[in-house]
C-alpha positions in Angstrom: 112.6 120.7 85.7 110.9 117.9 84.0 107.6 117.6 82.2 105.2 115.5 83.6 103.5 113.1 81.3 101.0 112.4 80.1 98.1 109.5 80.4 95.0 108.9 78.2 92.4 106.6 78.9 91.7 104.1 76.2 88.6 105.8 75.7 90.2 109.1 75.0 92.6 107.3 72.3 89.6 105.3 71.1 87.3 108.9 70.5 90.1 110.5 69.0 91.1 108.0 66.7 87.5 108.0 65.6 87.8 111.3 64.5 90.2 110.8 62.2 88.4 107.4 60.7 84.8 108.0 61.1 84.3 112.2 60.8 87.1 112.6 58.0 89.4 115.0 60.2 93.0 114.9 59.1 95.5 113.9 61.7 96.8 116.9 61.8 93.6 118.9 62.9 92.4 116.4 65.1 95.9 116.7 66.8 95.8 120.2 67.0 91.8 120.6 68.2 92.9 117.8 70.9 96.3 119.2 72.2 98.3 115.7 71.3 100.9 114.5 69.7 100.4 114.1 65.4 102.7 110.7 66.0 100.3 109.6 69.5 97.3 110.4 67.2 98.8 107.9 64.7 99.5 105.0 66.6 95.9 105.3 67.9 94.6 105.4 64.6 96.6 102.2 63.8 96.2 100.4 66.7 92.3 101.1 66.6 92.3 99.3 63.1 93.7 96.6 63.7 92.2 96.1 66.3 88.8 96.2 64.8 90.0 93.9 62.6 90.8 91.3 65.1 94.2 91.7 66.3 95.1 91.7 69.5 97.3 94.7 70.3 100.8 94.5 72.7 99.6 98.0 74.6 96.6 98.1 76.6 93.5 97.7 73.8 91.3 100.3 72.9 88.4 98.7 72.1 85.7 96.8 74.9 86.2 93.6 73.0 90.0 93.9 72.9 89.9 94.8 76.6 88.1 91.4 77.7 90.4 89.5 75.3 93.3 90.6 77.4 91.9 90.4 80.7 90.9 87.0 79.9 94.5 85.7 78.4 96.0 87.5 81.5 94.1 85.6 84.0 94.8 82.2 81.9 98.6 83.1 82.3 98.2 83.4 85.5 96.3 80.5 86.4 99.1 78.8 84.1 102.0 79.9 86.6 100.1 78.6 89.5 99.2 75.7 87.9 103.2 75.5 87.1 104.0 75.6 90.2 102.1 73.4 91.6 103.1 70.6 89.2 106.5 71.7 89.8 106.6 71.6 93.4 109.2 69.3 95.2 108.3 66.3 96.6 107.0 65.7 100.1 106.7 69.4 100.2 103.3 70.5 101.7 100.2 71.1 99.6 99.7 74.8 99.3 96.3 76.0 101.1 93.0 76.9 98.6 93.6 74.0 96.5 91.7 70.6 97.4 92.0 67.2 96.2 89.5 64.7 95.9 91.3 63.0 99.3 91.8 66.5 101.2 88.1 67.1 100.4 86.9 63.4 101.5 88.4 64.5 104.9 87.4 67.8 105.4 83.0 67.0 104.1 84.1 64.0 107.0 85.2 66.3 109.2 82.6 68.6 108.6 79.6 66.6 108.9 81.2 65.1 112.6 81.2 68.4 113.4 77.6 69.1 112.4 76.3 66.3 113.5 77.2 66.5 117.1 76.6 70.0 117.1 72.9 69.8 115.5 70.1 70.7 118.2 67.2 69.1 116.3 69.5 65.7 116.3 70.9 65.7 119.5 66.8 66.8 120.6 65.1 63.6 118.6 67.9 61.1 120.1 67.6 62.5 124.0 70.9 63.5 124.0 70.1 67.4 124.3 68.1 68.6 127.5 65.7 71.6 126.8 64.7 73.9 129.6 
């Protein structure tokens, strides 16, 4: 039978990595009091400093800062790939949906205020086109 796993949150890690640096417990009593590993507590402790001192870890971050830092440069990669493939595309190949250029956007404000137009009541009303009841 295996053994499942286990997960800690980054807050966990973060609070018991702070034992270690801020209330002077040694690694191996704060492993002990917290039921982890002495090597996990370690890595925590490491990653927690660096951190704090601006580095940007490969393993989910600890700290809030660090957090937004990587949920920011993932969403920049991502909008890099799309942005990738979109310059990358072949040509005469249609224009993906959600993305508008300035001529796609000319037509569709064109479109859209046709549409309004003849569908506006107060309009139609002024210029006798519209009977009322």
């Amino acid at each position: 039978m295996t053994k499942q796993r286990r997960t800690f949150s980054p807050e966990f890690k973060r609070e018991a990595a702070d034992l270690v640096l801020k209330q002077n417990y040694s690694f191996i009593e704060a492993s002990r009091s917290l039921s982890v590993g002495e090597s996990a507590l370690r890595r925590w402790v490491d990653q927690l400093q660096q951190e704090r001192t601006g580095v940007t870890p490969q393993s989910k971050a600890l700290t809030p800062e660090q957090q937004k830092i990587q949920e920011l440069e993932a969403r920049i990669a991502r909008l890099e790939r799309e942005k990738s493939i979109l310059k990358n595309r072949l040509p005469g190949a249609p224009r993906p949906t959600g993305l508008e250029t300035l001529r796609t956007t000319r037509t569709l404000w064109t479109v859209v205020a046709g549409f309004l137009e003849a569908k506006s009541p107060s309009k139609n009303l002024t210029q006798g086109k519209l009977r009322t009841r």
